[in-house]
N, C-alpha and C positions, 0 to 999 in steps of 0.2 A: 597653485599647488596646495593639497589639501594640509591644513598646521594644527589638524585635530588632535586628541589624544588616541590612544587605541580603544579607548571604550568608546567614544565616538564614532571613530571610524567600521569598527566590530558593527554597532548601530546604524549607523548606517548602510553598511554590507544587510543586514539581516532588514530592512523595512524595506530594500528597494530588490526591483524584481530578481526573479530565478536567472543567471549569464544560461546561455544557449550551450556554454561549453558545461555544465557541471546539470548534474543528475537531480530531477526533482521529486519529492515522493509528498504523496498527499494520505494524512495517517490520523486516522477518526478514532476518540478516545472516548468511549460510550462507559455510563456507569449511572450508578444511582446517585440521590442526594447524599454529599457528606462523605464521600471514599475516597477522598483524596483525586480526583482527576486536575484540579487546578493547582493543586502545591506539587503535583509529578510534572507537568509544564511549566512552571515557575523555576523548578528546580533545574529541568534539564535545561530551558530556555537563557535563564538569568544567575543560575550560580544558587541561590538557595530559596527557600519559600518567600513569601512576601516581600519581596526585592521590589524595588522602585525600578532598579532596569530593565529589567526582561522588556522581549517587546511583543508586547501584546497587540495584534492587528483590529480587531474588531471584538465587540462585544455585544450582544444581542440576546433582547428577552422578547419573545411571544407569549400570545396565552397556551403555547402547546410546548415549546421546549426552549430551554436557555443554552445559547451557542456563546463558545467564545476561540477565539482564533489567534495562535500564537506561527512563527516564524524563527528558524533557528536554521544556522550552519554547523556543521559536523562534518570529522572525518571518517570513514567508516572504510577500515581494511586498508588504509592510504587511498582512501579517494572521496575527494569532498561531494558532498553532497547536501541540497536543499530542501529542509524538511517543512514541508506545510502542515500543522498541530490543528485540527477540530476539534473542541471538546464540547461535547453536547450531553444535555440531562433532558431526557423526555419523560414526563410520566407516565409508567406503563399499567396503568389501574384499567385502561380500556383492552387489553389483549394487544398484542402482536400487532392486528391491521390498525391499531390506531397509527402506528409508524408509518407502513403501506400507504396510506393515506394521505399521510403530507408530503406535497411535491418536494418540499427543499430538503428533507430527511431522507426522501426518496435519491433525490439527485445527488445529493452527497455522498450515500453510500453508494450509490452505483458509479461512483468516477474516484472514490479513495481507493488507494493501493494495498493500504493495511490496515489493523484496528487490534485498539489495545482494549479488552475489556478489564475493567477493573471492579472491585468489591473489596470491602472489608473485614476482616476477619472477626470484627466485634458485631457485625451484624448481618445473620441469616438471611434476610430479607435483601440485602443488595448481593446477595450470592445467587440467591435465586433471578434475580435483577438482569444480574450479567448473564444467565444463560439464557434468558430471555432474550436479551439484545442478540447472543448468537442467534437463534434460531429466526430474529429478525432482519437478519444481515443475511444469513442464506437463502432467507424466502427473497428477498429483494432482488439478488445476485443472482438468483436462479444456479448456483454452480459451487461448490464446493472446493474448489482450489483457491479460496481465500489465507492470505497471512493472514495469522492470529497468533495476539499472543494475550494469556489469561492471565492475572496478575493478581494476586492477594495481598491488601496494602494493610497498614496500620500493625505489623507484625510485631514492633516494640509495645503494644498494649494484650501483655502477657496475661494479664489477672482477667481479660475484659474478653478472651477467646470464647469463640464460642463457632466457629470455620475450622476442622484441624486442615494441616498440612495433606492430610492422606485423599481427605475430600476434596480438595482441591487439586492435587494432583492427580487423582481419578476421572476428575470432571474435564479438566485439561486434555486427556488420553482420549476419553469420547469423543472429544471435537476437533483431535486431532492439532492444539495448539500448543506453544511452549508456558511452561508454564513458570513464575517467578512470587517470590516474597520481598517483599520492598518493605520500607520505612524512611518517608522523607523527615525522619527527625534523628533516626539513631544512624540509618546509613544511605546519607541521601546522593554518595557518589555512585552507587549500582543503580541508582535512576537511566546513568546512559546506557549501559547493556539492555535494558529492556529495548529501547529505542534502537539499538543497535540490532539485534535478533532483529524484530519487525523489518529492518529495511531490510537484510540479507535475505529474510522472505521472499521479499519483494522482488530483489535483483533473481535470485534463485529461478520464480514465477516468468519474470520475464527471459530472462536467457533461454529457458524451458519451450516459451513461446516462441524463440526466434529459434530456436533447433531446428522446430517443428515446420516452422514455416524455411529454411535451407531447403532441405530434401526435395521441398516441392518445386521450388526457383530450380533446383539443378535441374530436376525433371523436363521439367518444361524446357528449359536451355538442350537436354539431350536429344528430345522427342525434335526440336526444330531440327538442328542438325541434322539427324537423322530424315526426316521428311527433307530437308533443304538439298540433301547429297539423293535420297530417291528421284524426285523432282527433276535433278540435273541426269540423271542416269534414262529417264525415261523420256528427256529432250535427244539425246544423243543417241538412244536408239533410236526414236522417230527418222531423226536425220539421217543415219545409216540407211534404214532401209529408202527411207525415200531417192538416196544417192545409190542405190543398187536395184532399184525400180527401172521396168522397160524401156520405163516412157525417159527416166534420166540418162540410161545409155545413151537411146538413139539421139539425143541432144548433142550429147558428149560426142557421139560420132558424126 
């Protein structure tokens, strides 16, 4: 019998795998150096920034991009849900294909559900940063019915703006994402609505898919029927006429 406490126990629910019964989402959190991507997983993961609990799954540094991987449960609309956190910082001093290029950047975005891109509003350069990663998230995916949500952090540092709101919310409308103002210092409980948007994305995306793919199941299902009872219709005439054929009479007599 487990005689843990519930922080334990919570801890151990969050490092051991996704149950088959509850919903996984896998959600890539791209941004420049310094915007806040690891204190917004810390926060939403562990309760607040630099927490010794959260649980961080892996942490990984190449000479092309630093990866680090968090694990969280959440309930989203009343129904739990398993959220797998990538946060990756690539340099994009090379263009767009420097991403294209590497297989595991590759493969990751083409198997995440969602992505949070973030920037800060104290500096230009990761704004332009994040639209970057869009437009390297769409070449990758080839398709535009990606969740996104656009996210302007560090919003408590008032004097140090230089991103307004309006540019960010216009840029957001272009790329057709939700768009949010955070600050893991002054209001780091709207950390979960971000997270929360993103999945509804996601679920949205998918039901959208299985609609899609209904219609055609029935089809299929009516088109049989329909040939299965033709089929039978043109046995039963066969046999008719063969029983009212000459050669069946004279048997018959």
């Amino acid at each position: 019998m487990w005689r843990g406490n519930n922080r334990s126990r919570e801890r151990l629910r969050s490092e051991s795998d996704c149950s088959v019964y509850d919903e996984e989402y896998r959600i890539m959190i791209l941004g420049a150096e310094s915007v806040g991507k690891t204190a917004i997983c810390q926060v939403f993961v562990g309760g607040k920034e630099d927490d010794d609990g959260y649980d961080r799954l892996v942490i990984q540094k190449t000479a092309k991009f630093r990866r680090a991987e968090f694990c969280a449960w959440d309930a989203v609309d009343g129904q739990t849900c398993c959220m797998r956190l990538t946060e990756i910082r690539m340099p994009l001093t090379g263009g767009s294909q420097n991403g294209t290029d590497d297989p595991v950047f590759k493969t990751l975005t083409q198997r995440a559900d969602g992505f949070l891109l973030i920037y800060s509003v104290t500096n230009i350069e990761s704004f332009w940063s994040a639209m970057e990663y869009y437009h390297l998230v769409i070449q990758i995916r080839n398709h535009s019915d990606t969740p996104l949500v656009f996210i302007a952090n560090k919003t408590d540092c008032v004097n140090g703006q230089v991103v307004t709101s309006s540019k960010g919310r216009e840029a957001a409308f272009d790329i057709c994402a939700s768009y949010y103002e955070t600050s893991v210092r002054s209001d780091p409980d709207s950390i979960k609505f971000v997270f929360h948007d993103v999945i509804r994305q996601v679920r949205s995306v998918r039901m959208h898919a299985r609609s899609q793919e209904q219609p055609c199941t029935k089809m299929r299902g009516l088109i049989h029927r329909l040939s299965w009872k033709s089929k039978k219709k043109q046995s039963k005439s066969r046999l008719r006429q063969k029983l009212n054929s000459p050669e069946e009479i004279k048997k018959e007599l």
